[in-house]
MOPAC internal coordinates of N, CA, C and O (Angstrom, degrees):
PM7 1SCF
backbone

  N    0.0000 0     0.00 0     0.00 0    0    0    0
  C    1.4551 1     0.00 0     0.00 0    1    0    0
  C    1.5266 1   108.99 1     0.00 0    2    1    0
  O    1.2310 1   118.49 1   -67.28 1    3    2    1
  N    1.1085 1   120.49 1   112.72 1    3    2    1
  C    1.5626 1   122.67 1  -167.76 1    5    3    2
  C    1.8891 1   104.07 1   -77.56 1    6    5    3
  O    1.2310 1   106.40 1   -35.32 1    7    6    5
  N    1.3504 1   142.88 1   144.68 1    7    6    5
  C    1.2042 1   176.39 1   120.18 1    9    7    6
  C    1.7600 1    93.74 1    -8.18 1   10    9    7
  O    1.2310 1   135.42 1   -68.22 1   11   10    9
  N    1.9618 1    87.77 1   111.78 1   11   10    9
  C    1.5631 1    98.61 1   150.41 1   13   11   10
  C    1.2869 1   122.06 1    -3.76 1   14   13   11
  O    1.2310 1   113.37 1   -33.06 1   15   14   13
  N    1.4595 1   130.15 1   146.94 1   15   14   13
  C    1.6147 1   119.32 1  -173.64 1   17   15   14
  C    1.6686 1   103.10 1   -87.37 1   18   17   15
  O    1.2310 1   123.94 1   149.02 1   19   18   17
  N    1.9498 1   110.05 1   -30.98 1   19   18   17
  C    1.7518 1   106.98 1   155.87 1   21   19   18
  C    0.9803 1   118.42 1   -38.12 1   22   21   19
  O    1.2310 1   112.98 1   122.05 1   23   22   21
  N    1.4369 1   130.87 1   -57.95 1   23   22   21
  C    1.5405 1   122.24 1  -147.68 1   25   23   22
  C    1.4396 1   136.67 1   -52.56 1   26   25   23
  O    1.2310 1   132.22 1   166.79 1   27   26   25
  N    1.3355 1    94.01 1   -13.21 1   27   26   25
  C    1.4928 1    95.96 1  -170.27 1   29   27   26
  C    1.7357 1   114.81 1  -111.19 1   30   29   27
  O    1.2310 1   131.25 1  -164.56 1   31   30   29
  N    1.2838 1    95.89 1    15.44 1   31   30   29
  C    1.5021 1   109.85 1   170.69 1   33   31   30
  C    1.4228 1   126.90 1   -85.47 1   34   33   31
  O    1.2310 1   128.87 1   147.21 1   35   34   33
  N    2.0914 1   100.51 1   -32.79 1   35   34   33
  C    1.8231 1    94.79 1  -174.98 1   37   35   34
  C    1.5278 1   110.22 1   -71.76 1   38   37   35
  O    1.2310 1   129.27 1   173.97 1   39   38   37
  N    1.5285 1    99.74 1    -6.03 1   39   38   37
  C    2.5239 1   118.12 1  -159.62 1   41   39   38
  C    1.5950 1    74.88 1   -74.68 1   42   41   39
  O    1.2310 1   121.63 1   108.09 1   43   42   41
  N    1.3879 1   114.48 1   -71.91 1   43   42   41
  C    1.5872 1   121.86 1  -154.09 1   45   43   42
  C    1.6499 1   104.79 1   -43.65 1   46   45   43
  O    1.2310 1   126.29 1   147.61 1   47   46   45
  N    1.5415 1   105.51 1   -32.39 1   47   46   45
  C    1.7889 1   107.92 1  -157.65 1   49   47   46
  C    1.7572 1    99.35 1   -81.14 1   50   49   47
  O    1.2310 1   133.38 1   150.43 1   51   50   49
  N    1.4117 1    91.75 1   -29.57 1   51   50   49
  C    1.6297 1    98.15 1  -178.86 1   53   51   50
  C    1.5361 1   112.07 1   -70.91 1   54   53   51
  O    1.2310 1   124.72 1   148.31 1   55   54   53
  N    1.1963 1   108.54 1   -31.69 1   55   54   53
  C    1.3328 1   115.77 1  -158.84 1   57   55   54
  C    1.7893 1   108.14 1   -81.25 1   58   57   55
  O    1.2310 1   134.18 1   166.16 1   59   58   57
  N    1.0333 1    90.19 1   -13.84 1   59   58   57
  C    1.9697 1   104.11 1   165.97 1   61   59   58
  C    1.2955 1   109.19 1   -62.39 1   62   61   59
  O    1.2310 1   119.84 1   -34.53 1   63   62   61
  N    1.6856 1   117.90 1   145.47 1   63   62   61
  C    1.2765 1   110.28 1  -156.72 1   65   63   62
  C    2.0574 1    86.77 1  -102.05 1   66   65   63
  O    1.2310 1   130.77 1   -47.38 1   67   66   65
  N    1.8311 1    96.82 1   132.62 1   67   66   65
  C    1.5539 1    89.70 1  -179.96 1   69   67   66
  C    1.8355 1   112.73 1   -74.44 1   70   69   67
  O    1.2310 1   129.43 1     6.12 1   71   70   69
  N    1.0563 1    99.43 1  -173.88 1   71   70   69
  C    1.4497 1    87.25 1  -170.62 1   73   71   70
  C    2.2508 1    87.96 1  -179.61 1   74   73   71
  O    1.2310 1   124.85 1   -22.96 1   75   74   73
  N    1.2945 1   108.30 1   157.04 1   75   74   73
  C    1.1245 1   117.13 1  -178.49 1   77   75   74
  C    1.5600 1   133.91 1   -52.23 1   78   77   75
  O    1.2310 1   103.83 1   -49.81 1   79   78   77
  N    1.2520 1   147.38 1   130.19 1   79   78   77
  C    0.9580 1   124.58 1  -166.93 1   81   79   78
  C    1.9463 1   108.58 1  -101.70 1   82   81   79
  O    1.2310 1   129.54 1   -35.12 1   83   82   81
  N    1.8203 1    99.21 1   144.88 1   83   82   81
  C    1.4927 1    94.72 1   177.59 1   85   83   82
  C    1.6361 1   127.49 1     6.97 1   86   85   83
  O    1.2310 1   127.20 1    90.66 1   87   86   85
  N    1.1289 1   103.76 1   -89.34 1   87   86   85
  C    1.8754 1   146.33 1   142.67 1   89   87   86
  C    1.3208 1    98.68 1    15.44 1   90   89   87
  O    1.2310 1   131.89 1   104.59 1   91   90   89
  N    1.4495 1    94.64 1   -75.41 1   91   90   89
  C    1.5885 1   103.83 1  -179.59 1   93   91   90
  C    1.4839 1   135.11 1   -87.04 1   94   93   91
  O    1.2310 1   124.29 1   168.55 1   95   94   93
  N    1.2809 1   109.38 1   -11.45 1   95   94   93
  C    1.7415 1   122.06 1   162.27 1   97   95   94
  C    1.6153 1   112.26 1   -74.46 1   98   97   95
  O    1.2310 1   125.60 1   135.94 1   99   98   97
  N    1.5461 1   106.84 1   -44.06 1   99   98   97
  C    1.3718 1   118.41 1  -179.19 1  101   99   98
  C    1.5957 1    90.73 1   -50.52 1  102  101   99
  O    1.2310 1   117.01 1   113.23 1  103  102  101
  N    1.8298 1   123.29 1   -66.77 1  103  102  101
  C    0.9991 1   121.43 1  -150.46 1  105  103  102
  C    2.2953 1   116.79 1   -68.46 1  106  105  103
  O    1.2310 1   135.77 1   147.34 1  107  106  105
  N    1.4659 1    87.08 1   -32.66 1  107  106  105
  C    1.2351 1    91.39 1   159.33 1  109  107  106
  C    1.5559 1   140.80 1   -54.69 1  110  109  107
  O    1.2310 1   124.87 1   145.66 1  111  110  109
  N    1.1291 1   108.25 1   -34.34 1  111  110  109
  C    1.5411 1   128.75 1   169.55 1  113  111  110
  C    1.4965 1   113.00 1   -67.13 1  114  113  111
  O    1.2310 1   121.63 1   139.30 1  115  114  113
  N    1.9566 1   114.49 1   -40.70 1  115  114  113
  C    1.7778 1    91.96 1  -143.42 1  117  115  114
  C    1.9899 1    86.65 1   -98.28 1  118  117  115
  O    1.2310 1   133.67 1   157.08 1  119  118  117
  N    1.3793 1    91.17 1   -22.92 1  119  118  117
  C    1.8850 1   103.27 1  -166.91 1  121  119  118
  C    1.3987 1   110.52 1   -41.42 1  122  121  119
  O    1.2310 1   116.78 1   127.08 1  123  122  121
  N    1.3208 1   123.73 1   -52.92 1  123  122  121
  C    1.5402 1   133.79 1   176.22 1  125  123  122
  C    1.7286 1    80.24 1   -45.32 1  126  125  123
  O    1.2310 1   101.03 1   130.08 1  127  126  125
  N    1.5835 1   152.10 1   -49.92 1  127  126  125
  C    1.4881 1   123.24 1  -149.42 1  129  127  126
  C    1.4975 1   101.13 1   -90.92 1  130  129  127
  O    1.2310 1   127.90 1   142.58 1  131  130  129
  N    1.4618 1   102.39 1   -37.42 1  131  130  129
  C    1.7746 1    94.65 1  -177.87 1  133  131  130
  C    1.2949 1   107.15 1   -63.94 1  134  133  131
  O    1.2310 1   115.54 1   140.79 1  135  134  133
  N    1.6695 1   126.07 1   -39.21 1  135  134  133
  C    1.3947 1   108.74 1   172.11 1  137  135  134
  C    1.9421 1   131.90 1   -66.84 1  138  137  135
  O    1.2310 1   132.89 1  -177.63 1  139  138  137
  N    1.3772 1    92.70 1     2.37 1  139  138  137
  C    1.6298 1    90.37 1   173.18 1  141  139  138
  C    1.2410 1   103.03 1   -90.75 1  142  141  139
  O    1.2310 1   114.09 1   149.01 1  143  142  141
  N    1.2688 1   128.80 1   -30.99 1  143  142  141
  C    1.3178 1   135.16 1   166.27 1  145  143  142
  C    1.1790 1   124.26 1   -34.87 1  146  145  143
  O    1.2310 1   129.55 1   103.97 1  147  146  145
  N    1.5291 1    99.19 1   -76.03 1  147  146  145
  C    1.6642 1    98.68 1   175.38 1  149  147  146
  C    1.6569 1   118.08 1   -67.34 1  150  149  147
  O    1.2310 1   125.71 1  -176.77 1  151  150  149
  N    1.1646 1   106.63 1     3.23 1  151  150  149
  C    1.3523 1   104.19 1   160.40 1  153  151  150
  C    1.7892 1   134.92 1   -69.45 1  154  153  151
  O    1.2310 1   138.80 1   142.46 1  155  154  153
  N    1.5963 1    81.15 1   -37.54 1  155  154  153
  C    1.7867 1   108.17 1  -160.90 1  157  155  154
  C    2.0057 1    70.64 1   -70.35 1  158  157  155
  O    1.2310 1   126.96 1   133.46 1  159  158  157
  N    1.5172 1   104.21 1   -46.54 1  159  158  157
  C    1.7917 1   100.31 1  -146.33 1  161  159  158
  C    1.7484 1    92.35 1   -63.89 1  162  161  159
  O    1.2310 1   113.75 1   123.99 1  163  162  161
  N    1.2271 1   129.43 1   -56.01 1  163  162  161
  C    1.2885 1   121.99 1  -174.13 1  165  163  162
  C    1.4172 1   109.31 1   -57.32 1  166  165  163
  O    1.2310 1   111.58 1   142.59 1  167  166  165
  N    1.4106 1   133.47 1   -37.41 1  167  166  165
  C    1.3001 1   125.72 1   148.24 1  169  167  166
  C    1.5538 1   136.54 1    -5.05 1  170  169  167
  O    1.2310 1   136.06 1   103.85 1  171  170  169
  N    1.0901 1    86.52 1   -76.15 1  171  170  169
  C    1.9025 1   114.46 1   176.64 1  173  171  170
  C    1.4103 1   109.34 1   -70.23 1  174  173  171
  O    1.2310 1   114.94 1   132.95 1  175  174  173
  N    1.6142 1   127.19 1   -47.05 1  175  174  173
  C    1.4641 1   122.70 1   157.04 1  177  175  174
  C    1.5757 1   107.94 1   -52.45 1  178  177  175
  O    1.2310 1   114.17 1   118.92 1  179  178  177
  N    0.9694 1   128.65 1   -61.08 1  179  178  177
  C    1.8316 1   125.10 1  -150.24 1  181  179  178
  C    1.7563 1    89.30 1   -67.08 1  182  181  179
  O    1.2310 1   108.85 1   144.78 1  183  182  181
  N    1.3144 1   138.48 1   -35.22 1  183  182  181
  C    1.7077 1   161.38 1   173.15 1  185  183  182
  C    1.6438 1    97.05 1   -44.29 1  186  185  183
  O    1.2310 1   123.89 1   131.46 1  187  186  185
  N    1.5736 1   110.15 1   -48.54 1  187  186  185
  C    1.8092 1   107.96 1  -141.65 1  189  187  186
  C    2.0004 1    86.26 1  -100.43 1  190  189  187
  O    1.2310 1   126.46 1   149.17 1  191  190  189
  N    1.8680 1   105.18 1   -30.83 1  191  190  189
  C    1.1951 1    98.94 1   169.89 1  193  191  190
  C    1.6670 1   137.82 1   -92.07 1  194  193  191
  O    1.2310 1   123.77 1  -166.56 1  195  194  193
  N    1.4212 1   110.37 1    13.44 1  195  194  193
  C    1.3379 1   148.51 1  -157.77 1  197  195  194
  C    2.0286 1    76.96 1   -90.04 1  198  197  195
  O    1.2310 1   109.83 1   142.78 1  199  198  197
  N    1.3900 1   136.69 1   -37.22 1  199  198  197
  C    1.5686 1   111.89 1  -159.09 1  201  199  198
  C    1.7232 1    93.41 1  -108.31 1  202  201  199
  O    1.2310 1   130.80 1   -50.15 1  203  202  201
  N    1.3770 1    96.76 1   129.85 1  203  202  201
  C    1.4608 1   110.59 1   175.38 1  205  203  202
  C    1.4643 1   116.55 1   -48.03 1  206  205  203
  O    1.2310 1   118.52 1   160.42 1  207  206  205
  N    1.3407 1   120.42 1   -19.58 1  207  206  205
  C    1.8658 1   126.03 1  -143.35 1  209  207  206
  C    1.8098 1    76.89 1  -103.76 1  210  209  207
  O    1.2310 1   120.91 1   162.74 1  211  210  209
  N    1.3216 1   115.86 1   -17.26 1  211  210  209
  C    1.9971 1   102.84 1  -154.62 1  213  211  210
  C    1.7808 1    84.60 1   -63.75 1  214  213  211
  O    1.2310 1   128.26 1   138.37 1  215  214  213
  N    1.7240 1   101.69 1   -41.63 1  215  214  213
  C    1.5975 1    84.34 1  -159.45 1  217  215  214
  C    1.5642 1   117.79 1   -72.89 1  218  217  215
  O    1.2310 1   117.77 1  -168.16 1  219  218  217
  N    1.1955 1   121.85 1    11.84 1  219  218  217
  C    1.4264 1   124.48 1   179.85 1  221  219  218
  C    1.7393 1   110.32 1  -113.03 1  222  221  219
  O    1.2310 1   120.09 1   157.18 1  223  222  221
  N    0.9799 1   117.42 1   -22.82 1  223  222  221
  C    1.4949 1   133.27 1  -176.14 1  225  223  222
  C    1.5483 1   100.08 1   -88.07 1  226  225  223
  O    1.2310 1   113.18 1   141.81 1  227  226  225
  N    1.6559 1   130.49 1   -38.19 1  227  226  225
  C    1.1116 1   117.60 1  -169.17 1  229  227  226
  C    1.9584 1   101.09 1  -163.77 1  230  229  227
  O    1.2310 1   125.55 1  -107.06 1  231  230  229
  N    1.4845 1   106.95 1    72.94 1  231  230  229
  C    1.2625 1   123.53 1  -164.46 1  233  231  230
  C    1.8165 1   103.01 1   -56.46 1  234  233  231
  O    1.2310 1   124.05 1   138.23 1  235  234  233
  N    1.3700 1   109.83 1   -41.77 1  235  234  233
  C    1.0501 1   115.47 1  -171.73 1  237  235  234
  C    1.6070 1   103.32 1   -68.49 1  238  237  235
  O    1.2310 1   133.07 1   114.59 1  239  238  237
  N    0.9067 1    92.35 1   -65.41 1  239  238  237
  C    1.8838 1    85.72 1  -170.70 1  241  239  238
  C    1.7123 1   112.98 1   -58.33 1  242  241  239
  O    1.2310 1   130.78 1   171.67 1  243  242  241
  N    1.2806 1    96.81 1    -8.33 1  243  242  241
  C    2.0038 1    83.90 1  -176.52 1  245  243  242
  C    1.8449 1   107.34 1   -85.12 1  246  245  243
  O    1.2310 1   131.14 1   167.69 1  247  246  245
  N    1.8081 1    96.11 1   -12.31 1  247  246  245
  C    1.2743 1   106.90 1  -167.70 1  249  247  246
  C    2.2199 1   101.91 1   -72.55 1  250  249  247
  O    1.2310 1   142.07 1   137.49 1  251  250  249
  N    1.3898 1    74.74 1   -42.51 1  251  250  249
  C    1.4627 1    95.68 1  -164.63 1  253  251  250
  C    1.8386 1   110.61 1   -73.11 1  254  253  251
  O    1.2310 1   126.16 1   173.96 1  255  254  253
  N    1.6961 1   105.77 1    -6.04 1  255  254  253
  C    1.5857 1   123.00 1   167.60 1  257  255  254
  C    1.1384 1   104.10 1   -76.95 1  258  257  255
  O    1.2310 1   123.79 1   124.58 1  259  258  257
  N    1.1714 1   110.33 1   -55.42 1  259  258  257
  C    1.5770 1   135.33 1  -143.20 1  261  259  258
  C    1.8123 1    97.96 1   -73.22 1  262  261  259
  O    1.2310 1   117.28 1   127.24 1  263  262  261
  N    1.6203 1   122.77 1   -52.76 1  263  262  261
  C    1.8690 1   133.26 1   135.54 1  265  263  262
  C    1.2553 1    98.40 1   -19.95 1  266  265  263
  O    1.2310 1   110.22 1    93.84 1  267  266  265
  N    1.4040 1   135.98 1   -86.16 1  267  266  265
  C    1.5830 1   147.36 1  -150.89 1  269  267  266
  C    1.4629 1    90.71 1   -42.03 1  270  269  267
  O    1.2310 1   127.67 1   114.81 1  271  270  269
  N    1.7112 1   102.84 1   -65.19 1  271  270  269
  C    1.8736 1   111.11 1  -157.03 1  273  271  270
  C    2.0134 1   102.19 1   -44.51 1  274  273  271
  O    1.2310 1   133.02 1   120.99 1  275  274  273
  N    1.4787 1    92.45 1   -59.01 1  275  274  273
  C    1.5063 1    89.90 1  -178.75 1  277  275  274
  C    1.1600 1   118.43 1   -33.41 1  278  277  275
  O    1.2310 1   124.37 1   102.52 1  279  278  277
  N    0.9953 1   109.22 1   -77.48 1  279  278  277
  C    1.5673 1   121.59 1  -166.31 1  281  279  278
  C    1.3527 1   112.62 1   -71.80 1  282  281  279
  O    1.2310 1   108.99 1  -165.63 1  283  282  281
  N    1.6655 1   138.23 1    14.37 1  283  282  281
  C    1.2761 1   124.94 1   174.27 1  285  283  282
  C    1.8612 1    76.20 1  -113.06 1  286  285  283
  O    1.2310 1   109.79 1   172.40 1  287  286  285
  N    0.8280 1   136.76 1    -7.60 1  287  286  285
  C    1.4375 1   142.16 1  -163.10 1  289  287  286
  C    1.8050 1    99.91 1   -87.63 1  290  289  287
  O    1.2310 1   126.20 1   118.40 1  291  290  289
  N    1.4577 1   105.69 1   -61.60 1  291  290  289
  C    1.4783 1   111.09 1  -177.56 1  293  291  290
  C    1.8285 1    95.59 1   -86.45 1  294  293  291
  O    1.2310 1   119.56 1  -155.11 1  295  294  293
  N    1.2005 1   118.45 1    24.89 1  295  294  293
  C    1.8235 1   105.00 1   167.58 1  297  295  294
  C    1.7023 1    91.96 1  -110.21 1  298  297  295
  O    1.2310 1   123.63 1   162.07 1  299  298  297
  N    1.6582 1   110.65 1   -17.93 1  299  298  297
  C    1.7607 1    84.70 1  -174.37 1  301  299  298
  C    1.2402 1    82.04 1   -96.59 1  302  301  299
  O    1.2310 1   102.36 1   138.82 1  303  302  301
  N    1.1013 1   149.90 1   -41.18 1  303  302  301
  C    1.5585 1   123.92 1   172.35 1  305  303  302
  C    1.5534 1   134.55 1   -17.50 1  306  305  303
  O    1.2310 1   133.95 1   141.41 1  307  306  305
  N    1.3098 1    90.63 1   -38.59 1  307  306  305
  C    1.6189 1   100.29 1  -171.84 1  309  307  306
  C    1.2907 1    93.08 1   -96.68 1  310  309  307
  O    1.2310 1   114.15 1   124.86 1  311  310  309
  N    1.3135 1   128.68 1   -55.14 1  311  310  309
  C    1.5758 1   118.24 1  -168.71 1  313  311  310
  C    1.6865 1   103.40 1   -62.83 1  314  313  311
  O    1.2310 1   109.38 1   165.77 1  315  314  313
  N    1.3188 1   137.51 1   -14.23 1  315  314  313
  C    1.0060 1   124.41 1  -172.91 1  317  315  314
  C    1.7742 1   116.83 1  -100.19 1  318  317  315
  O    1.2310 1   127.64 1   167.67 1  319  318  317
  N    1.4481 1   102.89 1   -12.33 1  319  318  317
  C    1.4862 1   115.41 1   148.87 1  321  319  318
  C    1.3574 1   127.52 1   -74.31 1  322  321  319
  O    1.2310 1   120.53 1   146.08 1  323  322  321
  N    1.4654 1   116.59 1   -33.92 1  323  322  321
  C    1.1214 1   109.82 1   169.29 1  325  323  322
  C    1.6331 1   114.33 1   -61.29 1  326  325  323
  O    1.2310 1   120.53 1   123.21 1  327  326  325
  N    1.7534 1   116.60 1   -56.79 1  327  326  325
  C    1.0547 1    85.50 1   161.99 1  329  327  326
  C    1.3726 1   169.69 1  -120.42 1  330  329  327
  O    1.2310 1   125.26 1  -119.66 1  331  330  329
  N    1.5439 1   107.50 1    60.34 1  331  330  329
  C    1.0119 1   127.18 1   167.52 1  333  331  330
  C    1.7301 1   124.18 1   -85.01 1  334  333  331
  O    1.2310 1   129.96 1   148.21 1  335  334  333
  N    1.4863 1    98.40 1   -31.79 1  335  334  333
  C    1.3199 1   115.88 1   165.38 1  337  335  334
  C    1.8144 1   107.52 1   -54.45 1  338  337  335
  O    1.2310 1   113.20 1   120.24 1  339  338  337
  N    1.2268 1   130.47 1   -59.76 1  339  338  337
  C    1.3206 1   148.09 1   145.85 1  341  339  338
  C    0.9730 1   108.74 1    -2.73 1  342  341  339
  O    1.2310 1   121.96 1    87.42 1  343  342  341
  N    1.7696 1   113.85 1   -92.58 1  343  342  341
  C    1.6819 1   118.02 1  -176.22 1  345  343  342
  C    1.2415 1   115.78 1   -60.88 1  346  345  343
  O    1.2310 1   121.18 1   161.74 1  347  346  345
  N    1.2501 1   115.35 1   -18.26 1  347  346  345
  C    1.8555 1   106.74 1   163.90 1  349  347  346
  C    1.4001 1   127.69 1   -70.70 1  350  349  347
  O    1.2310 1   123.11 1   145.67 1  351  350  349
  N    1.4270 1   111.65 1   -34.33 1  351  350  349
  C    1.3633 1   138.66 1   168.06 1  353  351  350
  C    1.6578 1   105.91 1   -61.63 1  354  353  351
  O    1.2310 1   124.88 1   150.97 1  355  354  353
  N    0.8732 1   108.24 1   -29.03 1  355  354  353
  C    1.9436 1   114.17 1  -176.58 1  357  355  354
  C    1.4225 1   103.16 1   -90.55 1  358  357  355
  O    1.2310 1   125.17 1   128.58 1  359  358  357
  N    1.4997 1   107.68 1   -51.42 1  359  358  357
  C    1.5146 1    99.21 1  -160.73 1  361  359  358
  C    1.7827 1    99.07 1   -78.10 1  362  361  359
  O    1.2310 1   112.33 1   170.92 1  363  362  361
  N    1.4384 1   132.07 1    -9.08 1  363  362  361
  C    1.0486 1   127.69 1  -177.64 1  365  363  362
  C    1.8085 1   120.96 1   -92.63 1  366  365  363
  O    1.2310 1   134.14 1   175.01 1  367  366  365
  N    1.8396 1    90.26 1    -4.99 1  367  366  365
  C    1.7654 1   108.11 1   169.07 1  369  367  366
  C    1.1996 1    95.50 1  -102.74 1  370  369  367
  O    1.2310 1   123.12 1   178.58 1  371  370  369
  N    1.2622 1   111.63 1    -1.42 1  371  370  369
  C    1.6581 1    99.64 1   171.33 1  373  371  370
  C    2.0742 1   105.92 1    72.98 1  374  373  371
  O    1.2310 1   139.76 1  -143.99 1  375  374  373
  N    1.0746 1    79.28 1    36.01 1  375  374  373
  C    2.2587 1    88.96 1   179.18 1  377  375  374
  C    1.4247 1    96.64 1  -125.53 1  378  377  375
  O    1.2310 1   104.06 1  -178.75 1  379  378  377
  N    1.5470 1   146.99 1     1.25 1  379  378  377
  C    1.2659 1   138.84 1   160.80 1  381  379  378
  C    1.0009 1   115.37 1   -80.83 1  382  381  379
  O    1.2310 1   120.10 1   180.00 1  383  382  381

């Protein structure tokens, strides 16, 4: 008994080898630079909040570093999961 005349289209679609999309090669490539970035940037914060006198000389702004640090802190977090998620995704299509 021969097979629906569909059926043999979702085998063929599967049978394509997957592989990364734009999106995600683009994102694989540039992430290693934004994460040196926020490195240099948490750098220069952890540097400016490193002197005991900043928070008495200028309470507001050490407050408003001290905000910055976090959150440039939990942005390489995430960018650095993303790409790890990535190079696992590559090296498991076999494109890392």
């Amino acid at each position: 008994r021969a097979a629906p005349a569909g059926a043999s289209a979702p085998a063929s679609r599967g049978a394509r080898r997957a592989k990364l999309s734009y999106k995600e090669r683009r994102a694989l490539e540039t992430l290693p630079g934004e994460i040196e970035r926020l490195d240099a940037e948490i750098a220069a914060l952890e540097a400016a909040l490193a002197d005991p006198q900043r928070f008495t000389r200028d309470a507001a702004g050490a407050t408003r570093d001290t905000e910055r640090l976090a959150s440039r802190r939990a942005e390489k977090e995430r960018l650095e999961q993303a790409w790890l998620e990535l190079a696992v995704k590559a090296e498991d299509l076999g494109e890392g």
